[in-house]
C-alpha positions in Angstrom: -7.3 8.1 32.0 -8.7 7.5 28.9 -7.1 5.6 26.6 -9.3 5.9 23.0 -7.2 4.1 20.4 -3.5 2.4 21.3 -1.6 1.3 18.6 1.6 -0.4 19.0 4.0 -1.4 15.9 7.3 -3.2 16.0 9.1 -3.3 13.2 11.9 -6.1 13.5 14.2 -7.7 11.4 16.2 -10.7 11.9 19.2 -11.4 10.0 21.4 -14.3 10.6 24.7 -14.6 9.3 27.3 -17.8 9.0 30.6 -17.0 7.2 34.2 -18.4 7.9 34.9 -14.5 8.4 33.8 -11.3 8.1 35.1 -7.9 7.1 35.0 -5.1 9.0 31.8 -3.3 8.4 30.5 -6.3 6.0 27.4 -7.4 8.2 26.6 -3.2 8.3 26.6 -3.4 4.2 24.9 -6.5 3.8 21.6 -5.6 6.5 21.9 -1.6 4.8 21.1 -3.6 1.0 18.5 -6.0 2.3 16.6 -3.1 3.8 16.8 -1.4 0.5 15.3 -4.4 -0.9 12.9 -4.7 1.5 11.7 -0.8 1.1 11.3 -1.1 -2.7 14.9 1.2 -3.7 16.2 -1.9 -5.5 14.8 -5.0 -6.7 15.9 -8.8 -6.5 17.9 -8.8 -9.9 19.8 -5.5 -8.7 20.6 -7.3 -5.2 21.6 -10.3 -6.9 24.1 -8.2 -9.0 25.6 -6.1 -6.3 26.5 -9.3 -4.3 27.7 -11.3 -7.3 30.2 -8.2 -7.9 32.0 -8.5 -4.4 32.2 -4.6 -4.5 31.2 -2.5 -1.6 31.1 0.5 -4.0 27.6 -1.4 -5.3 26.1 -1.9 -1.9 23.3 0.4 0.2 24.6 2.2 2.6 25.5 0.9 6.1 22.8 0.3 8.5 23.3 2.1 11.8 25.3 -0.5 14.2 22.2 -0.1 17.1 20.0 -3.3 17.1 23.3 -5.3 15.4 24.8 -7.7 17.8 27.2 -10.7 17.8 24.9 -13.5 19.2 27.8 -16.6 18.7 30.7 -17.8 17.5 31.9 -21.0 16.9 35.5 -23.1 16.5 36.6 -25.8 14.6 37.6 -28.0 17.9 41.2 -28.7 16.4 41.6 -24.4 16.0 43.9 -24.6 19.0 45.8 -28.1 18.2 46.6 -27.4 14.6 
């Protein structure tokens, strides 16, 4: 076998996120927007503005939950003995 032109292309992201807590569905909304960012549909200013309104309504749409995972999570150690 012949192989005359190979081309292999990997497109990855990696987004980390650090909060207190999270919504349900927040991390979705927040990786849908950045990809519209990243694709051209909105620009910095735009981005800015939807996450200084706090208002899902303004976001991109969710990004599919394949690929998303929940790599850690961390305590306070005095969570338990408060």
């Amino acid at each position: 076998m012949l192989v005359e032109e190979f081309i292999w292309m990997v497109c990855v992201y990696l987004f980390k996120f650090c909060a207190n807590r999270f919504l349900r569905g927040m991390v979705r909304a927040l990786v849908g927007t950045l990809l519209q960012l990243n694709e051209g549909k909105i620009n910095l200013k735009e981005f800015k503005l939807i996450f200084e309104k706090k208002n899902r309504e303004y976001a991109g749409p969710s990004a599919p939950p394949y690929g998303l995972y929940l790599n850690k999570v961390n305590y306070n150690s005095d969570i338990f003995h408060g």
